[in-house]
C-alpha positions as a printed NumPy array, in Angstrom:
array([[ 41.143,  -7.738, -14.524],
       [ 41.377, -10.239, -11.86 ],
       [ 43.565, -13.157, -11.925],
       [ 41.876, -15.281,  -8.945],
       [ 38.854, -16.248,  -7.517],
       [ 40.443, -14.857,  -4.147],
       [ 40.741, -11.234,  -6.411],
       [ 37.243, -11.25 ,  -7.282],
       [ 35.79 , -11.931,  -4.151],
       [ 38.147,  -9.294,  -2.471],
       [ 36.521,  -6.538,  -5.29 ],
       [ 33.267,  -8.026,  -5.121],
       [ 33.32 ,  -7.034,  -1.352],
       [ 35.177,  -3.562,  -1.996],
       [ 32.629,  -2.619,  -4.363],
       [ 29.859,  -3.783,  -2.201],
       [ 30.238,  -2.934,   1.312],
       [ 33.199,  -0.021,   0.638],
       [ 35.01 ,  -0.19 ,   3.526],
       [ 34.046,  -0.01 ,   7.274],
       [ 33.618,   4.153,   6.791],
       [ 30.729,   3.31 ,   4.11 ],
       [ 29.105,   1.142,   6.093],
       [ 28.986,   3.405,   9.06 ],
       [ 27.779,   6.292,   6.688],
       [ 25.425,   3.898,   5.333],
       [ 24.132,   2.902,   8.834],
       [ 23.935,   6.649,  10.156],
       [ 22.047,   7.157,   7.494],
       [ 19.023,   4.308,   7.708],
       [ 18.991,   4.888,  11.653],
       [ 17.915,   8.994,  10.777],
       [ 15.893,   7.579,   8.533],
       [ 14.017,   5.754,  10.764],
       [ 14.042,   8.492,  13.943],
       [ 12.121,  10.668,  11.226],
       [  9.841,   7.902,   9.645],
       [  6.231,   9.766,   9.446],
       [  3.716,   9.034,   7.637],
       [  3.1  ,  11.424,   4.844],
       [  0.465,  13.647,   3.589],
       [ -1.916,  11.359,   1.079],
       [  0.125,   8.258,   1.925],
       [ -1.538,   5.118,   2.104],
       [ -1.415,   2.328,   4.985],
       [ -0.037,   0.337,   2.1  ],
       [  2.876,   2.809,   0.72 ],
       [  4.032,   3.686,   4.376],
       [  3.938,  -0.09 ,   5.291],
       [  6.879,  -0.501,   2.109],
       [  8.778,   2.122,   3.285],
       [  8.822,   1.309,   6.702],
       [  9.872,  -2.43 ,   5.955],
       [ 12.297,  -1.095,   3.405],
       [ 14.244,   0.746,   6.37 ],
       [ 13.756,  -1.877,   8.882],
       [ 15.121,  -4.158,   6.932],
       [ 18.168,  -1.545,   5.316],
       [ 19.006,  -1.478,   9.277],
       [ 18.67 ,  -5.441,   9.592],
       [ 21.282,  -5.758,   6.686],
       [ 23.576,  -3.154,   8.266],
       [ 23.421,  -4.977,  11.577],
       [ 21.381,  -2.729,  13.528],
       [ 18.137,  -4.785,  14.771],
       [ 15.608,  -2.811,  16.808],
       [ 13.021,  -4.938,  18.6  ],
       [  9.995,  -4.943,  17.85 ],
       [  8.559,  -2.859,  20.363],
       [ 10.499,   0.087,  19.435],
       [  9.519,  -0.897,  15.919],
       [  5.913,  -0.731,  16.677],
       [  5.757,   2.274,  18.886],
       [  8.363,   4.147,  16.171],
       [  5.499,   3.049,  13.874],
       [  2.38 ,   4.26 ,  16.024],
       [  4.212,   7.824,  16.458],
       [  4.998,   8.487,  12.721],
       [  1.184,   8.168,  12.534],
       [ -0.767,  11.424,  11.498],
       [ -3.347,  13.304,  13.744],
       [ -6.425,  11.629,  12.293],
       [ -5.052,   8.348,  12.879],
       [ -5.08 ,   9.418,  17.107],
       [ -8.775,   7.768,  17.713],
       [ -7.385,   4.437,  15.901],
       [ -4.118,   4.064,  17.612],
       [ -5.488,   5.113,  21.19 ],
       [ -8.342,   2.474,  21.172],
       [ -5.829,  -0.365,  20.089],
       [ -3.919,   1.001,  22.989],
       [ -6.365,   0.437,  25.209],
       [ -7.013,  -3.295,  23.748],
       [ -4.049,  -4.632,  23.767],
       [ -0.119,  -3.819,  24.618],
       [  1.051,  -2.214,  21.569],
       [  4.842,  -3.686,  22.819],
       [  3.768,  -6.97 ,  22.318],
       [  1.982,  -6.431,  18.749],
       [  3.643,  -8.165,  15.626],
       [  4.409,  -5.283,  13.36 ],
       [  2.499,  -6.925,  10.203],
       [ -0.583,  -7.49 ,  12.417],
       [ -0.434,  -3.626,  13.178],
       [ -0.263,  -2.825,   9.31 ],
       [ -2.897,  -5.596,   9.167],
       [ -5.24 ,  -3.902,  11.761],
       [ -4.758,  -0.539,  10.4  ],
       [ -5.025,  -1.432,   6.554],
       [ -8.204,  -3.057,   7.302],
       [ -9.792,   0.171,   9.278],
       [ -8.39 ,   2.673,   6.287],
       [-10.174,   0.51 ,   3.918],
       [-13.481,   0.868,   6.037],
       [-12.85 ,   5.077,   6.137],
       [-12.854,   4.934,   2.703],
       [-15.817,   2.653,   1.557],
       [-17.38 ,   5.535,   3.666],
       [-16.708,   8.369,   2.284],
       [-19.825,   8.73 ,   0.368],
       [-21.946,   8.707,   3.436],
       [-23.159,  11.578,   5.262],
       [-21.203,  12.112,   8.222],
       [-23.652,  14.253,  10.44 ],
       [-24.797,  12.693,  13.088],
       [-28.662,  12.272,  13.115],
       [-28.848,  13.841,  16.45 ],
       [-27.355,  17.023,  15.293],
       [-29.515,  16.857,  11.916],
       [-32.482,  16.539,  14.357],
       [-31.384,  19.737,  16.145],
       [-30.713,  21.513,  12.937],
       [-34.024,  20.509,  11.739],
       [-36.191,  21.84 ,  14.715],
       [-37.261,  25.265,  14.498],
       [-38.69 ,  27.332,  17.147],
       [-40.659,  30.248,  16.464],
       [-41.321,  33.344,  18.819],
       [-44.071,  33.743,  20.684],
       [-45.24 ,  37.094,  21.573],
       [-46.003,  36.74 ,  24.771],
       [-43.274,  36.011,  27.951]])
């Protein structure tokens, strides 16, 4: 229905971006998305790596741009409980501030795949299996 190139553009940005109260909406929306970005139950380091790149870069569209050290340490929180041993030793290693966010997924991608090539061996410690095994046997005498 539009006459002009000038028309089309206008409607191609009216249908796009709304108007300023959409985009607001829009941006209130991606930044609770990201305050409440955990990782969920059965999700892989792969799955929650998309979805946190989708929302980083829904904010980055919308004009919000968080560093990448609250990026990182957004990431690191959203983490489950099991993931606590991993994320405290790279702590120690290294400044977690100063960590590219794809070497993070990287790291952590690489040490999920190792947690699950082992899940088909035993996990009990052979000192505890030695305990377990060892049997001592009343005497009668004190």
């Amino acid at each position: 229905m539009c006459k002009t190139a000038k028309k089309i553009w206008e409607k191609l940005i009216q249908l796009c971006e709304r108007n300023e109260q959409t985009k607001e909406n829009k941006l209130s929306v991606a930044v609770k998305k990201f305050d409440n970005i955990k990782m969920k139950t059965g999700e892989s380091m792969h799955e929650y790596d998309e979805r946190v790149s989708c929302i980083i870069n829904e904010l980055n569209a919308l004009g919000n741009v968080y560093s990448n050290k609250e990026v990182v340490l957004k990431f690191v929180r959203g983490l489950p409980k099991e993931w606590d041993v991993k994320t405290m030793a790279m702590r120690e290693l290294k400044d977690l501030s100063k960590v590219e966010l794809h070497d993070l997924f990287a790291d952590l991608k690489a040490y999920e795949f190792e947690l699950q090539t082992r899940e088909g061996e035993p996990s009990t410690p052979v000192a505890i299996t030695a305990l377990t095994a060892v049997r001592l046997e009343p005497t009668g005498s004190v």
